[in-house]
C-alpha positions in Angstrom: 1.1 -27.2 23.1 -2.5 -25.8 23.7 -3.1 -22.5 24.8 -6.3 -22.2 27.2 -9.4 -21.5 26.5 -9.2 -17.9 28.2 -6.3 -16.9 26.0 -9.1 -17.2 23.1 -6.8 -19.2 21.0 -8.6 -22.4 21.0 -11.8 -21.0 19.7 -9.6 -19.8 16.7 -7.7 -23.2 16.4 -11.1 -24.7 16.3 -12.0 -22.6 12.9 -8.8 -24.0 11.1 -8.4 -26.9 12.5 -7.6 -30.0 9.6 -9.3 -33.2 9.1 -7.8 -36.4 9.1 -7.4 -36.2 4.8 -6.3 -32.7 5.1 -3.5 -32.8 8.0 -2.4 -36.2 5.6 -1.8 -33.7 2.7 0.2 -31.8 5.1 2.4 -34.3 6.3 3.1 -35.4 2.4 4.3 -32.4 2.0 6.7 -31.6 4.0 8.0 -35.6 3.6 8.5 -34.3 -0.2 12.2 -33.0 0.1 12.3 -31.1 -3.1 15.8 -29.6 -1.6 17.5 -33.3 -1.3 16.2 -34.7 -4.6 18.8 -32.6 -6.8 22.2 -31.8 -7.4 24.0 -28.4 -6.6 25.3 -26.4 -8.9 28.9 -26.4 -9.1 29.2 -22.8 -7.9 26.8 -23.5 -4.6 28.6 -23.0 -1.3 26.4 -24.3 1.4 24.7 -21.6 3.7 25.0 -20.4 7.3 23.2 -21.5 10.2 19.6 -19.5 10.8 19.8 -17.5 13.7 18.4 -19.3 17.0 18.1 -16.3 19.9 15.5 -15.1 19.2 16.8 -11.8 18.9 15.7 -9.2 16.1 18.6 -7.6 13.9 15.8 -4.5 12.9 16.4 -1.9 15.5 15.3 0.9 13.5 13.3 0.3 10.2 9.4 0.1 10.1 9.5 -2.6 8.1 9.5 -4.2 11.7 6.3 -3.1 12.5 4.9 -5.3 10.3 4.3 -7.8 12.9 2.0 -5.4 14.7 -0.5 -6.0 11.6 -0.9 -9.8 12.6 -3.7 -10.6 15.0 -2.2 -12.4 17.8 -2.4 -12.1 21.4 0.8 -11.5 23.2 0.9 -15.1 24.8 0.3 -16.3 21.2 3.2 -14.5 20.3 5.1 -15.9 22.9 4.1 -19.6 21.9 4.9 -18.3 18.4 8.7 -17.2 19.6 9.0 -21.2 21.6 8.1 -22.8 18.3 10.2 -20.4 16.2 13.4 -21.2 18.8 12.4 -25.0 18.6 12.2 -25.2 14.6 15.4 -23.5 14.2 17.5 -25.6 16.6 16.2 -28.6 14.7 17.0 -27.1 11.4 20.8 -26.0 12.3 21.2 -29.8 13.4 23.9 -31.2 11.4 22.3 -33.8 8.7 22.8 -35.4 5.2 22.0 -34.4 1.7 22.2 -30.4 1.7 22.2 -29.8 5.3 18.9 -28.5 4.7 16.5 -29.7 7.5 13.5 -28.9 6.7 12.1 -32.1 7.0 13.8 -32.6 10.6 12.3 -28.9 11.8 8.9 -30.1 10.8 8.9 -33.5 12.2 10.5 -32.5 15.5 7.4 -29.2 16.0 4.7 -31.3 14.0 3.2 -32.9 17.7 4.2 -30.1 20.0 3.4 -27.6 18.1 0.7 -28.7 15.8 -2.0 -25.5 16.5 1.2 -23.6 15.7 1.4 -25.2 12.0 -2.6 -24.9 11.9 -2.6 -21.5 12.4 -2.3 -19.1 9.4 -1.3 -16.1 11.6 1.4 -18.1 13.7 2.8 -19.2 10.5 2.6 -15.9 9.2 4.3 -13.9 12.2 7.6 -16.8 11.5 7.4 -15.9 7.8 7.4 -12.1 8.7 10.2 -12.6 11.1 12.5 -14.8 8.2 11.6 -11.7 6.5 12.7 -8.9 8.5 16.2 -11.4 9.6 16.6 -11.8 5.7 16.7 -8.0 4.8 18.8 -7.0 7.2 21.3 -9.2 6.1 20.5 -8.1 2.3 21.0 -4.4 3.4 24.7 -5.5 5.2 25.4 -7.1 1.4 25.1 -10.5 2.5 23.2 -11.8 0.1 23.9 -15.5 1.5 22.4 -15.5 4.4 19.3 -13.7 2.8 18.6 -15.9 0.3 18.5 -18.4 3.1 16.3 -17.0 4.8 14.3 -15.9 2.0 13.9 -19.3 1.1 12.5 -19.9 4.6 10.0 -17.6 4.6 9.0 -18.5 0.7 8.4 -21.9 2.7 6.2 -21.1 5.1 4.4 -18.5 2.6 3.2 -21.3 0.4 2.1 -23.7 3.8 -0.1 -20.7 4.3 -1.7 -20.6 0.8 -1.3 -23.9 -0.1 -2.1 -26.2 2.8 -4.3 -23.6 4.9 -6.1 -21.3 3.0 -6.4 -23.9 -0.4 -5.5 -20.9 -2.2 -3.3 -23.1 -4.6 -3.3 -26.7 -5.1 0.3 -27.5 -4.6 3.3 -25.3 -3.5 6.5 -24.0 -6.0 9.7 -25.6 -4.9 11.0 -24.6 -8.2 11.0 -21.2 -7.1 11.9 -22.6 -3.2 15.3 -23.7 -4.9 15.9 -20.6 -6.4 15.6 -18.6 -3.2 17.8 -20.7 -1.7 20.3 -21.9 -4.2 22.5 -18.5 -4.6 19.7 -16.7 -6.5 20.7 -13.6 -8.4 20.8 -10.5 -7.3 17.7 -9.2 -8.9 15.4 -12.2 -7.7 16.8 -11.8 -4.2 15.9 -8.0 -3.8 12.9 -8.2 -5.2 11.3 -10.9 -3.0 12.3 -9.0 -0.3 11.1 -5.5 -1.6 7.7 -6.3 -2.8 7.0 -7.9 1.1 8.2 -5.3 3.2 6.5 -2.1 4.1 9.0 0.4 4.1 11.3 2.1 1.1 14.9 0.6 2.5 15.0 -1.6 -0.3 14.1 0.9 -3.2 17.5 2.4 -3.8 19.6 -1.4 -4.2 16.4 -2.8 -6.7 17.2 0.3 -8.7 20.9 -1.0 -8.8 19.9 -4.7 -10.0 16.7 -4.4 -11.7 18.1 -4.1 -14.9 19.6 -7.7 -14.5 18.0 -10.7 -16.0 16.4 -13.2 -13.2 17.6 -16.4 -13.6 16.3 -20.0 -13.2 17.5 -23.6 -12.2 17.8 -26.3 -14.6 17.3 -29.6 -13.0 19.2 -31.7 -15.6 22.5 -32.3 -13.3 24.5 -32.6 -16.8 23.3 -28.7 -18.3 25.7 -27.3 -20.4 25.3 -23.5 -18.7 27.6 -22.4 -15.9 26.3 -23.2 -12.2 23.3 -24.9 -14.8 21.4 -20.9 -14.2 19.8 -19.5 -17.7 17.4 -16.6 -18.2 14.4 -17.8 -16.4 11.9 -16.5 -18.9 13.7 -18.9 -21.1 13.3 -21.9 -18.9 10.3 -24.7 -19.2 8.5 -26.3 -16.3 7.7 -30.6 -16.3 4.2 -30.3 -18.1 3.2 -33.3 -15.6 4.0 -32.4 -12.2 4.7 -28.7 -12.8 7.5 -28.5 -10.2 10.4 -28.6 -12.0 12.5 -26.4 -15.1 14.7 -27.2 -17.9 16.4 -24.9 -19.8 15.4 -26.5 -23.0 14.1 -29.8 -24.2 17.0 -31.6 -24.6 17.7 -31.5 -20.7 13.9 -32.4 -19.9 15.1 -36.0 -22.0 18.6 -36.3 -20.5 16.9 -35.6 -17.1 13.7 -37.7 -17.6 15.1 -41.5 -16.3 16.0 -39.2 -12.9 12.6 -37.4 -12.7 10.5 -39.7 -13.9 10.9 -41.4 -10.4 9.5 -38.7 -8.3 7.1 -37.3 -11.1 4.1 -39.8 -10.8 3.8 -39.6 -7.4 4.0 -35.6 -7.5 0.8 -35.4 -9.8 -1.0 -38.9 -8.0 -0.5 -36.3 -4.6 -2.2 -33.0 -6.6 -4.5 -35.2 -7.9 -5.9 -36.6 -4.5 -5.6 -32.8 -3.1 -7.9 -31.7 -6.6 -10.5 -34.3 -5.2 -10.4 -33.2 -1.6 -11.0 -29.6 -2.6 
């Protein structure tokens, strides 16, 4: 969809708008489905559906307000709500591995709504409004549904800085998983707190931030429960850099699984490295 000229939109669409090597980069990403690729851990219990009206749950707090800082007309904001309504109907479509559409979401709004996944502050008003969804539910105490959204918003954070504004090469599904894969308490309200303008979260981090953050080992076979350890304790592929072990010996047991996806992870950064 293509806003007209008048709207000033396409003048700003022209400024960001992606080569042929650059839009390719884009589409290899979100073909990567770092969600699929691993097992659960035992204790996972698959998420809710996102919420598809439309409607916000913030009626009160300012950290609402923080779409007002985002400079978009009101008919971009309106295009921004049709994509938003579109990508979540695709996403809540029942699939395979993890019921985790991602993939679908993106393929079925790449066409349509390809100025809206070219523009940083379209993608920036959905990530804000994952954001606002997510901490309402983490104020309720239902840390579920926030991680899922926080996982969401994490998403289209990194398409910002990785894919728009080359602000990093590649983006951190490592963390991605965490978010969304029952994260602890002390992760979860911390994402949340440290992106929101307002003080409604400052009382609950005081409750967990004396808890240790913990990270996802990707060997299916770790010997900790739910395969969670300390994260400062954990150890990221020194290839590819995407995923963590909790110590050496599950980097080997894991290797004959990862080393299928690993070359083509750092033969992708590689290519971006050059194209920068």
């Amino acid at each position: 969809m293509k806003y007209p000229a008048s709207y000033g939109y396409a003048k700003r669409m022209k400024s960001l708008a992606m080569d042929g090597e650059e839009m390719a980069l884009v589409e290899s990403t979100f073909e990567t489905d770092m969600f699929s690729q691993y097992a659960l851990p035992d204790c996972y219990v698959p998420h809710m559906q996102i919420d598809v009206t439309g409607e916000t749950r913030v009626t009160e707090c300012v950290h609402k307000k923080l779409l007002s800082s985002i400079p978009l007309t009101s008919h971009e904001f309106t295009f921004t709500a049709q994509f938003l309504m579109k990508f979540s109907c695709e996403y809540n479509a029942p699939s395979g591995v993890l019921n985790y559409n991602m993939q679908a979401a993106y393929h079925a709004t790449r066409e349509e709504y390809a100025d809206a996944w070219r523009s940083a502050a379209v993608m920036e008003c959905v990530s804000v409004c994952f954001l606002n969804e997510g901490t309402e539910y983490l104020l309720e105490g239902n840390n579920k549904a926030a991680s899922h959204y926080a996982s969401l918003a994490y998403c289209f954070e990194q398409h910002i800085t990785c894919n728009l504004r080359k602000e990093r090469l590649t983006m951190s599904w490592a963390k991605m998983n965490e978010l969304y894969f029952d994260p602890d308490e002390h992760t979860l309200v911390s994402f949340f707190k440290k992106r929101i303008s307002c003080s409604c979260l400052d009382s609950k981090y005081k409750e967990v931030k004396s808890l240790k953050k913990l990270g996802i080992c990707y060997n299916f076979n770790c010997p900790h429960p739910g395969r969670k350890v300390e994260r400062s304790l954990t150890k990221c592929c020194s290839l590819c850099r995407r995923v963590n072990y909790c110590s050496r010996e599950c980097q080997v047991e894991n290797w004959k699984m990862h080393s299928l996806h690993c070359p083509r992870f750092v033969e992708r950064d590689v290519a971006a490295m050059a194209g920068s």
